[in-house]
C-alpha positions in Angstrom: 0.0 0.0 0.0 1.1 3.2 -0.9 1.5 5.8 2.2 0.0 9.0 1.1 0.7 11.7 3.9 -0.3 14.8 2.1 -3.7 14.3 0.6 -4.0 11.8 -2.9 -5.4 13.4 -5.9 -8.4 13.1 -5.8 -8.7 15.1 -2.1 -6.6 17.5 -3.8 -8.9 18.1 -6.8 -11.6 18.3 -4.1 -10.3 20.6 -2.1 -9.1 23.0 -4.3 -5.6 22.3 -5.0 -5.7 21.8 -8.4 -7.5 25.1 -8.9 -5.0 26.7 -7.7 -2.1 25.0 -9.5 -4.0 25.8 -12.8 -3.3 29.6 -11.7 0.2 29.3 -11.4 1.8 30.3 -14.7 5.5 28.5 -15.3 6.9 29.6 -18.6 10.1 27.2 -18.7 10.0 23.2 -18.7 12.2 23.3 -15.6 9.4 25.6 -13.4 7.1 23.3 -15.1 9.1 20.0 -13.6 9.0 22.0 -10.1 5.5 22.1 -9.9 4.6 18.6 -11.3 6.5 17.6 -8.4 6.0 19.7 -5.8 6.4 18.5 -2.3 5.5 20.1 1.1 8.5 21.3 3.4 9.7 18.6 5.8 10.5 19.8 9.6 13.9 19.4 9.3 13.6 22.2 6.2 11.8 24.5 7.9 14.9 27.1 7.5 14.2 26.7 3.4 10.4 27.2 3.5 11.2 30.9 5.5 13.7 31.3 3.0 11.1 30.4 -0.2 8.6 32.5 1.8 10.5 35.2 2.4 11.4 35.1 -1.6 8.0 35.4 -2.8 7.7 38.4 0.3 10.3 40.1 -1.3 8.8 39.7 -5.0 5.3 40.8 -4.3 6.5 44.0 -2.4 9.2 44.9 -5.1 7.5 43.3 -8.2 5.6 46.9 -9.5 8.7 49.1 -8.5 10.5 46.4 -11.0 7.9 45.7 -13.3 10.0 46.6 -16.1 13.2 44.0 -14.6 10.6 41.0 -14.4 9.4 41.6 -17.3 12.9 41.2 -18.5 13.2 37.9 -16.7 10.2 36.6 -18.2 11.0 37.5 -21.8 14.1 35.2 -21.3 12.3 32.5 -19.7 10.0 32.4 -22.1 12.9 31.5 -25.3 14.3 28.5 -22.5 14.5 25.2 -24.0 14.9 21.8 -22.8 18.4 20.8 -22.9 18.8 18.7 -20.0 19.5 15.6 -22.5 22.1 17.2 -24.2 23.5 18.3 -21.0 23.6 14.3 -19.4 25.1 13.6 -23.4 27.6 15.4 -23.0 28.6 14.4 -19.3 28.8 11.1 -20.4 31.1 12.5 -23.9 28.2 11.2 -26.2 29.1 13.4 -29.2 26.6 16.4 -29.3 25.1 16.7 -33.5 24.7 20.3 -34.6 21.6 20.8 -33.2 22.2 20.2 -29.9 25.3 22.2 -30.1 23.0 24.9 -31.3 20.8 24.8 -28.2 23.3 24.6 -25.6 25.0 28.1 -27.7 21.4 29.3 -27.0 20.9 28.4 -23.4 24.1 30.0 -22.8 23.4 33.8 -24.5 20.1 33.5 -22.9 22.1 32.9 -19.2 24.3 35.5 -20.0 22.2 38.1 -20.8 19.6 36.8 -17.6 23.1 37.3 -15.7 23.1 41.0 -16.3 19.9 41.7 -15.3 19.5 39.5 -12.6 22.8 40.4 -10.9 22.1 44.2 -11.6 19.0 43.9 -10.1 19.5 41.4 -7.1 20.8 43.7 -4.9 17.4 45.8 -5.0 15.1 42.0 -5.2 17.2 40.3 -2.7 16.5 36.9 -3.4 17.8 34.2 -1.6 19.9 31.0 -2.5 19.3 31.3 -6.5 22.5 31.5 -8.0 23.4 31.8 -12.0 27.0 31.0 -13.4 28.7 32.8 -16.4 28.5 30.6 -19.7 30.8 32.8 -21.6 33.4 30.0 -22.1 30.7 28.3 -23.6 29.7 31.2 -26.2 33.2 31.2 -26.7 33.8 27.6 -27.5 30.6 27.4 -29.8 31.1 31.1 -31.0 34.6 31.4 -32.1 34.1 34.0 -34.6 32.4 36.4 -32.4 29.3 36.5 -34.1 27.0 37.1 -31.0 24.2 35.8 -33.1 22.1 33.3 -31.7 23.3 29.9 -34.5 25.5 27.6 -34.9 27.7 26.2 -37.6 30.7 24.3 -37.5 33.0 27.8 -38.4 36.4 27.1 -41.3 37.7 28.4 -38.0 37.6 25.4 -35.9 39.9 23.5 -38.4 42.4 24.5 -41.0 41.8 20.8 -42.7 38.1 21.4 -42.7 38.8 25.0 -44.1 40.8 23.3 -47.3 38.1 20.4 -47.5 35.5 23.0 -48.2 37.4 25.0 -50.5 38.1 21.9 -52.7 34.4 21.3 -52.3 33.4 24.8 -53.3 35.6 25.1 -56.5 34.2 21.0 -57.7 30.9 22.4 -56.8 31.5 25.6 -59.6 32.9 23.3 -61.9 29.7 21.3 -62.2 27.6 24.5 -62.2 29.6 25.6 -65.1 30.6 22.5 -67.1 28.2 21.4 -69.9 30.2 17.9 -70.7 27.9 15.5 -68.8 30.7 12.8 -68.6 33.4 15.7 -66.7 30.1 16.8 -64.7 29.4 12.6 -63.5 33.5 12.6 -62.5 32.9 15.9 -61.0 30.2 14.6 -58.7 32.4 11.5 -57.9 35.3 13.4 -56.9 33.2 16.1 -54.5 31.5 12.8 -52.8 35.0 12.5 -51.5 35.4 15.7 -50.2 31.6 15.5 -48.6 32.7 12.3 -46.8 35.7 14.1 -45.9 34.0 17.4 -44.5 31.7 14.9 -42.7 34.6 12.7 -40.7 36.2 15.9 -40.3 33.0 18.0 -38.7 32.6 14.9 -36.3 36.1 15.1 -35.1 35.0 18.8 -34.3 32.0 18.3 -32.6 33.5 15.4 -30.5 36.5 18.1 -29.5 33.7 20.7 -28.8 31.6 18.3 -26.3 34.4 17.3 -24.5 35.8 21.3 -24.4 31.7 22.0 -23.1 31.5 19.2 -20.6 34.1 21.1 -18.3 31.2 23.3 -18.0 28.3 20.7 -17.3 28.3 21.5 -13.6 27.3 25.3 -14.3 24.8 24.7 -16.9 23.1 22.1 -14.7 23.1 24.8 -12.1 22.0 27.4 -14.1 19.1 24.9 -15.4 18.3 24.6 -11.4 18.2 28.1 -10.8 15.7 29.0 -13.8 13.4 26.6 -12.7 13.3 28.1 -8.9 13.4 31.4 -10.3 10.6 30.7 -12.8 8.3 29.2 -10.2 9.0 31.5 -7.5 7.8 34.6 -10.0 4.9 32.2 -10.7 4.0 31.7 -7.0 4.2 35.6 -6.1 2.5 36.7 -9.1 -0.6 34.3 -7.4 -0.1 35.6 -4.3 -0.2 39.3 -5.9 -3.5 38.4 -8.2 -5.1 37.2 -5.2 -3.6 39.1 -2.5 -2.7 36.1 -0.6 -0.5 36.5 3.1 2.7 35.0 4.1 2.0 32.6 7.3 3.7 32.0 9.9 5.5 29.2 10.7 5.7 28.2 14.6 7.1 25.4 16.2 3.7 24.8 18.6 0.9 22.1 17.4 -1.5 25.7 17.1 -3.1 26.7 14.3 -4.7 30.3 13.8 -6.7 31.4 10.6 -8.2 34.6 10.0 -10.6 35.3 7.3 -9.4 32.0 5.1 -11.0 31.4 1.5 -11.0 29.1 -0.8 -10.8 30.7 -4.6 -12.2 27.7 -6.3 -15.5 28.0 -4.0 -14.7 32.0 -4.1 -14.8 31.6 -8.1 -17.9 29.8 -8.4 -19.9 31.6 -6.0 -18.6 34.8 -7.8 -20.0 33.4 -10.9 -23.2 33.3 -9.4 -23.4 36.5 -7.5 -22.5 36.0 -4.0 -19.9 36.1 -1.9 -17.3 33.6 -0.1 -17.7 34.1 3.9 -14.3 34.4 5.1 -13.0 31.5 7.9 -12.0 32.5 11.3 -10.2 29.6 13.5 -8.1 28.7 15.7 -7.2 25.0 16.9 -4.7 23.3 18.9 -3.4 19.8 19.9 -6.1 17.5 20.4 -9.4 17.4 18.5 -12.0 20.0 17.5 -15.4 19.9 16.4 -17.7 22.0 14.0 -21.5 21.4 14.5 -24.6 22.6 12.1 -27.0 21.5 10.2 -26.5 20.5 6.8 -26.2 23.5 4.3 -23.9 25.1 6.8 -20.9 25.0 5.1 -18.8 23.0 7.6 -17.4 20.7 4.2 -16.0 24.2 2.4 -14.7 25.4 6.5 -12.6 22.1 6.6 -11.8 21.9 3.0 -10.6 25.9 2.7 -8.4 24.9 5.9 -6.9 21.7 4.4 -6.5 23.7 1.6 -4.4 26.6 2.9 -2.5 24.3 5.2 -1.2 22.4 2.6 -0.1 25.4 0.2 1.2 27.0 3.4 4.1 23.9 4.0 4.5 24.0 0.3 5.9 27.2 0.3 2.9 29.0 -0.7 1.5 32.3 0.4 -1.6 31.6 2.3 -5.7 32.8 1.2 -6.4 34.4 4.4 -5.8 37.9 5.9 -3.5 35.9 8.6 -2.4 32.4 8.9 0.3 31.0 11.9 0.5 27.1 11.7 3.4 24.6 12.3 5.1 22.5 9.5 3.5 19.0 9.9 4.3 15.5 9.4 1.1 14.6 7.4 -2.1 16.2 6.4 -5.1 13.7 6.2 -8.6 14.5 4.9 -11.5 11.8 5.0 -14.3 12.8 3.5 -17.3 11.3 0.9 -14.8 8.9 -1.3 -17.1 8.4 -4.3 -14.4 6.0 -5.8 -14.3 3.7 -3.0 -18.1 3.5 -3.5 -17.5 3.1 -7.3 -15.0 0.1 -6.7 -17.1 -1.6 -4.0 -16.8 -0.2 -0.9 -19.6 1.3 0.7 -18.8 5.0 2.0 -18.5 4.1 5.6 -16.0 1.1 4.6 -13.9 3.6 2.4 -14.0 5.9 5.5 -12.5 3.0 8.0 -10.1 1.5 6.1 -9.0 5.2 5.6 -8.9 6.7 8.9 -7.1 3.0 10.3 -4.4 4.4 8.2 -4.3 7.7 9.5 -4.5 6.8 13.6 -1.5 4.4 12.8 0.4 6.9 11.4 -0.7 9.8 13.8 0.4 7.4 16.8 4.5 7.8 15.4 3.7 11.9 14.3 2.3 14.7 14.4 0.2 16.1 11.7 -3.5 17.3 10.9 -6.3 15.4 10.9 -10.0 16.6 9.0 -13.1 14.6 9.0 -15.7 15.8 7.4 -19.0 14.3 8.6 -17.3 10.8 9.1 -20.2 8.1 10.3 -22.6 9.9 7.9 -23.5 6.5 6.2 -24.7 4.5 9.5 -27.7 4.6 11.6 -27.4 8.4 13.2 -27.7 6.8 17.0 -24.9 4.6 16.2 -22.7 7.1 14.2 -23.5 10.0 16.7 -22.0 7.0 19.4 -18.8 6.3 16.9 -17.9 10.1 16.2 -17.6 10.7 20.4 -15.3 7.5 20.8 -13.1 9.1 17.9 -13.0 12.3 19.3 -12.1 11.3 22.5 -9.8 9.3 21.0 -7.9 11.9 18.8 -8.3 14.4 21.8 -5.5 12.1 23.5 -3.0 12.4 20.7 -0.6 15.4 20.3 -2.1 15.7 16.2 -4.5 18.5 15.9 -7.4 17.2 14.3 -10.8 19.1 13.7 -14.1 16.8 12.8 -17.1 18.3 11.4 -20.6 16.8 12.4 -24.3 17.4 13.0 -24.3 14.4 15.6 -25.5 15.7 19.0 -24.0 15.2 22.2 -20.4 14.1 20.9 -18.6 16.9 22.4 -17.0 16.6 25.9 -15.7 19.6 27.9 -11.9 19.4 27.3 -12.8 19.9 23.5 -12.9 23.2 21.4 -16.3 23.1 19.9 -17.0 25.5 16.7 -21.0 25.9 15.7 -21.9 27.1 12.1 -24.3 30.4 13.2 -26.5 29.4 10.8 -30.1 30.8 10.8 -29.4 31.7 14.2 -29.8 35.4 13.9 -32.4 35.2 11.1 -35.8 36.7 11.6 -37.8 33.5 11.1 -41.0 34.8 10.2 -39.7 37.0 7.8 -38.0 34.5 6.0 -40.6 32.0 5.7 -42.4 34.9 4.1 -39.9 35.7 1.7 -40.1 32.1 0.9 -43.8 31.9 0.7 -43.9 34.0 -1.6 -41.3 32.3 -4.0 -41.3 28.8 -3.8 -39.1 28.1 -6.5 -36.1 29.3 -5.5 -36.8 28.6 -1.3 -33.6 27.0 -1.5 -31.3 29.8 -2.7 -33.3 32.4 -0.1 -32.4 30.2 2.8 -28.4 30.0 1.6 -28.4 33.7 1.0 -29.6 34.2 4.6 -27.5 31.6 6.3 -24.5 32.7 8.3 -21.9 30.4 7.5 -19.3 32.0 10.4 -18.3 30.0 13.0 -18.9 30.8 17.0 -17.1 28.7 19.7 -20.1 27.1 22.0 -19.7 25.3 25.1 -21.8 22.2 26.1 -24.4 24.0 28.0 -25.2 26.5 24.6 -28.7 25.7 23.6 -28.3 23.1 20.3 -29.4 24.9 17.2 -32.4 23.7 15.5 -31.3 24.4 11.8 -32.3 21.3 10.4 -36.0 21.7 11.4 -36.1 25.0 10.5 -35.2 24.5 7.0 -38.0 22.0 6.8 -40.4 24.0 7.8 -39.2 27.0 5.6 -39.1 24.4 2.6 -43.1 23.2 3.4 -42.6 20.0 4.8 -45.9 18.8 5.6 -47.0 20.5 8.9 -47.9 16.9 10.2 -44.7 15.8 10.3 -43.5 19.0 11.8 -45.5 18.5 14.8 -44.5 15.4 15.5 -40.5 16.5 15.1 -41.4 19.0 17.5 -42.8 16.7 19.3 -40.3 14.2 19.5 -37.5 17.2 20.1 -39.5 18.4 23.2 -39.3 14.8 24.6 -35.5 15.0 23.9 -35.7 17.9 26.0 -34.4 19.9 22.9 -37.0 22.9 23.3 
């Protein structure tokens, strides 16, 4: 079994990630290698996230006093070709052909001239541990004429054979343009075959002395290749943070987490779209479990998923959606929600859930990480679920992970747990509404959304439990019978 610790992807796609990754705009293959691999920082590199951080910090506060030095960047990024291949050819002294020789010429003006401006510049940007290394040597060897010019061609100047072999070519080659006696012009042809196979052997003998002149240089051109890549993603990653106006988190060493008015753009995009607005996330949690309680179309799944979310671009050296964000660098991040293909391949959501979350306590035993549920249990019976979500929680409250379960099981909080409630319709003027309602059945469900507060409020045990879920079915027009007897059944619960 393969140990995922930061989310597979699928979770990703579901939380947002991949959203997000679509925004960030690479323009050389190497950026583009960076983020198809991308990796959170470990806790033994937490000195290199506060460095990567502190990059993009010093990009989006400098970027539109050096608009016009980026933009330089960029336009060289964007003539960057792979040459990695080439590169590893000639560190093993494969003999480069003329193309490749071409390219690495190429890479190497590009370097130089990125040199200038970068170096010019970097005392102003101030960016940390990228480093480029001269390639003039390189020009040199694959320029020997001085040309400047972005080509290549093995130069009469590389050999004084090769320069006489041509010559001899060149005056055959008049010879048959001028010559009208077919049989001279067949002997012609014969003779300049010669000197063809001779300009051939003697052009390989050059470019075999010019790969093994360029791989002294390998090292720096590999480096240089490095240092595009980081310098191409880390534009890309503060150019996000500046489009979205994204914060650079903290990073403490405590298991506590603080969020301040979090969103999640993908959710933030498609309620845009249709005319409303995201409600920002405020939370804080600590070692030990927390809970978020509500009734369904509270908007517990988008609190947990905008957190996972965040978290996970936070320790991946990402500037953070929120207006403030202090978490610590983890050893996993786990979410377990609705796995729809588990259900597709047999399992039923509940079994996908277990065999999931038996992963995650083994693992949390040995770490320290963070742990979501979102509405874990839903599938069984609600007395039994409501009893399976309080032995986890008091479970997960014993382990030094900080884990946060959303539910809308009663009575599964105890009093050494931080206990978050969606607000709801709590503050709603109920007849109003049901008026509003009544008077537009059609869209009764978008009325009720656009009136329920989706901010959470910390609530202690003895906080009267919200009755969201009957309220919406009496605002929807559930039959008034079986309104009377929920009521009913809640004052015997001693709910009321």
């Amino acid at each position: 079994m393969v140990k995922i610790y930061f989310l597979d992807k699928d979770q990703r796609q579901q939380i947002g990630y991949d959203f997000v990754m679509d925004k960030i705009e690479v323009l050389t293959p190497f950026g583009t290698d960076i983020k198809k691999n991308l990796k959170p920082f470990k806790k033994n590199e937490k000195e290199l996230l506060l460095i990567e951080l502190r990059n993009i910090n010093k990009i989006v506060q400098n970027f539109s006093d050096y608009k016009h030095t980026y933009r330089g960047i960029e336009r060289l990024l964007l003539k960057v070709k792979d040459i990695r291949n080439s590169i590893k050819r000639c560190d093993n002294l494969t003999t480069l052909d003329d193309v490749e020789l071409f390219e690495i010429k190429n890479f190497s003006m590009i370097i130089e001239e990125l040199y200038e401006i970068y170096y010019q510049a970097n005392e102003s940007l101030n960016i940390e541990c990228i480093d480029f290394f001269s390639l003039k040597g390189v020009i040199k060897i694959l320029d020997p004429e001085e040309n400047n010019i972005p080509t290549f061609y093995i130069y009469d100047s590389y050999s004084e054979k090769l320069k006489n072999i041509r010559e001899q070519k060149r005056t055959l080659e008049d010879k048959i343009l001028f010559s009208e006696d077919e049989d001279l012009v067949l002997k012609l042809k014969e003779e300049r075959l010669k000197y063809v196979m001779l300009e051939d052997e003697e052009e390989l003998i050059i470019r075999r002395k010019l790969t093994e002149q360029i791989n002294a240089y390998v090292n720096a051109l590999n480096k240089n290749i490095e240092s595009i890549g980081k310098l191409d993603f880390l534009i890309a990653k503060s150019k996000l943070a500046i489009n979205y106006e994204a914060t650079m988190p903290e990073i403490c060493d405590s298991m506590d987490i603080c969020i301040k008015n979090a969103v999640n753009p993908e959710v933030d995009h498609i309620l845009e779209l249709r005319g409303k607005s995201f409600t920002p996330i405020n939370i804080r949690l600590k070692s030990g479990v927390s809970l978020i309680t509500g009734a369904n179309m509270g908007g517990k799944s988008v609190t947990l998923k905008t957190l996972v979310l965040n978290l996970l671009l936070g320790q991946m050296g990402f500037f953070v959606f929120c207006e403030y964000a202090s978490f610590p660098i983890v050893d996993f991040i786990y979410f377990i929600s609705d796995d729809l293909q588990s259900v597709s391949q047999g399992l039923s959501t509940f079994g996908a859930e277990i065999i999931k979350l038996k992963h995650v306590i083994e693992h949390a035993k040995l770490n320290t990480g963070f742990i979501a549920l979102d509405e874990f249990a839903r599938g069984t019976n609600p007395k039994e679920g409501a009893f399976l979500v309080k032995s986890l929680c008091n479970y997960l409250n014993s382990l030094d992970s900080i884990s946060l379960v959303s539910t809308h099981y009663d009575n599964v909080v105890s009093e050494n747990m931080v206990h978050y409630q969606v607000m709801g319709l709590k503050n709603v003027d109920f007849q109003s509404l049901k008026r509003k309602i009544d008077l537009n059945r059609t869209h009764s469900v978008e009325i009720i959304q656009e009136h329920m507060d989706y901010r959470l409020e910390i609530v202690s045990t003895k906080d009267e439990v919200p009755k969201d879920a009957l309220n919406i079915c009496i605002l929807l027009g559930l039959q008034e019978d079986i309104i009377n007897i929920a009521k009913e059944n809640y004052f015997n619960e001693n709910i009321f």
